[in-house]
C-alpha positions as MATLAB code, in Angstrom:
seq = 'XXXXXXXXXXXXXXXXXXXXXXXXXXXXXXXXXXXXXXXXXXXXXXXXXXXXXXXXXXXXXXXXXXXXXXXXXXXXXXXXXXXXXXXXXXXXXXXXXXXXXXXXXXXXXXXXXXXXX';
ca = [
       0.000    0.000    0.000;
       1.265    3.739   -0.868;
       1.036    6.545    1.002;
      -0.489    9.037   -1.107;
       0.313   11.840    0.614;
       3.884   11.390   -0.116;
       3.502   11.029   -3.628;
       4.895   13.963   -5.234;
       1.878   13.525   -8.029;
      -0.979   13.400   -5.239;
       1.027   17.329   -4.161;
       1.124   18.435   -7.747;
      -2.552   17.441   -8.327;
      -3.307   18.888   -5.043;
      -1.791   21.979   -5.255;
      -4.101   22.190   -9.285;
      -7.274   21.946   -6.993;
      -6.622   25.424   -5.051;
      -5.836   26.721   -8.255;
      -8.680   25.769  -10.325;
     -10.953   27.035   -6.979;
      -8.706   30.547   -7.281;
      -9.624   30.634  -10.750;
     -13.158   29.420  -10.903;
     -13.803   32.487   -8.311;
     -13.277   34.885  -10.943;
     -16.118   33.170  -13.137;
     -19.552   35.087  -13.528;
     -21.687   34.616  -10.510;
     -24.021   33.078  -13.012;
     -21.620   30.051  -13.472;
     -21.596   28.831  -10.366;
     -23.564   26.347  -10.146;
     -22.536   25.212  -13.626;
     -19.226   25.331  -15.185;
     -17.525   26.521  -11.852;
     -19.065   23.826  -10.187;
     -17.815   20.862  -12.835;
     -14.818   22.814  -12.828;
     -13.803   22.107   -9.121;
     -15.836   18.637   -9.787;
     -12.782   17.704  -12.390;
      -9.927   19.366  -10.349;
     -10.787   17.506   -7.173;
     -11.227   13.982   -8.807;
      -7.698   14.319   -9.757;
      -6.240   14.070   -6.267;
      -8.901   12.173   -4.811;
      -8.651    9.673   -7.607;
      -4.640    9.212   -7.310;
      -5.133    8.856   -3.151;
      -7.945    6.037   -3.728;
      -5.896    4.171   -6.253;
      -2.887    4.089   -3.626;
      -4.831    1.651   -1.397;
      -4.470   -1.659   -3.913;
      -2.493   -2.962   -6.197;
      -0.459   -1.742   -9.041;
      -3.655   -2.902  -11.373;
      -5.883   -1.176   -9.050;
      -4.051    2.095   -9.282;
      -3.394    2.006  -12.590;
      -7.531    1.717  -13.004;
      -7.792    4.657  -11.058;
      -5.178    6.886  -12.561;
      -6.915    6.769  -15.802;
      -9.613    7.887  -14.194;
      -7.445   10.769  -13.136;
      -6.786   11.240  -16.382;
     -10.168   11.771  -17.706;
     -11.317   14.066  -15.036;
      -7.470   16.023  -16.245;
      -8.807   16.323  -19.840;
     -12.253   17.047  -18.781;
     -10.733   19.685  -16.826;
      -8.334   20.579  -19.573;
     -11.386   21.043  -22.080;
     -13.411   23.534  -19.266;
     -10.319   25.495  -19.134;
     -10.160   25.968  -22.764;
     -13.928   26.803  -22.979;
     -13.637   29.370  -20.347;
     -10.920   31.396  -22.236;
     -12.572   30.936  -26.021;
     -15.787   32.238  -24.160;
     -13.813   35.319  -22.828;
     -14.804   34.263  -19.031;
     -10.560   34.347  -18.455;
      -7.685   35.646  -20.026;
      -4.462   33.621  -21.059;
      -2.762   35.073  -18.842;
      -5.062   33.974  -16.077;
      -5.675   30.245  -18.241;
      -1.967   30.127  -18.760;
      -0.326   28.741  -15.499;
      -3.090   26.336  -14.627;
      -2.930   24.739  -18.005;
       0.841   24.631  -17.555;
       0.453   23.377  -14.389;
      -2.369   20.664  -15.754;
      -0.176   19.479  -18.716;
       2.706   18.752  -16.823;
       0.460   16.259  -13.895;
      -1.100   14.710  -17.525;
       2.387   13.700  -18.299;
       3.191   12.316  -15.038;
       0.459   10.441  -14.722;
       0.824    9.203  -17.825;
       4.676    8.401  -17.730;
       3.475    6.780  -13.910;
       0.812    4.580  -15.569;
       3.854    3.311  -18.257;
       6.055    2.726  -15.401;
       3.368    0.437  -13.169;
       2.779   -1.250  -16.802;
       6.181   -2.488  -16.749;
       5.867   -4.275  -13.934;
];
């Protein structure tokens, strides 16, 4: 069994979650209960998804870090939406999508790696 807290992917995702919740705040007030909401929705499944995988096996987590992966590219396509819409700059979009990218590929590399063995 992992600890998930000491997973330096659990922190990154973690650390995307206050984040998203910084930048969902600056949505219309009409949007909360809509795409802010599925917003923080998608941003939370990604750590909560990594820390639930961590209590089986390698198959189990693996199951459940492509799970974090879809809720990453869900979140990746609200983030998108928000700026084409003109709810958020790029400069504002920017660092989260960075931020998002970078977690994708370490999941991803992490899913390879667990593959392997």
């Amino acid at each position: 069994m992992r600890i998930y807290k000491n997973l330096e992917i659990w922190k990154r995702a973690f650390d995307l979650v206050e984040e998203v919740y910084s930048l969902t705040a600056q949505l219309p007030a009409h949007e909360r209960y809509s795409l802010t909401n599925q917003m923080r929705r998608s941003a939370v499944s990604l750590p909560s998804n990594i820390a639930e995988g961590c209590s089986g096996s390698d198959r189990y987590f693996i199951r459940y870090l492509r799970i974090a992966l879809g809720s990453g590219y869900e979140l990746e396509t609200q983030l998108i939406l928000c700026f084409r819409i003109n709810y958020v700059t790029e400069q504002q979009v920017r660092p989260v999508s960075d931020k998002l990218e970078r977690l994708l590929k370490m999941i991803n590399a992490l899913i390879t790696s667990l593959n392997k063995t």
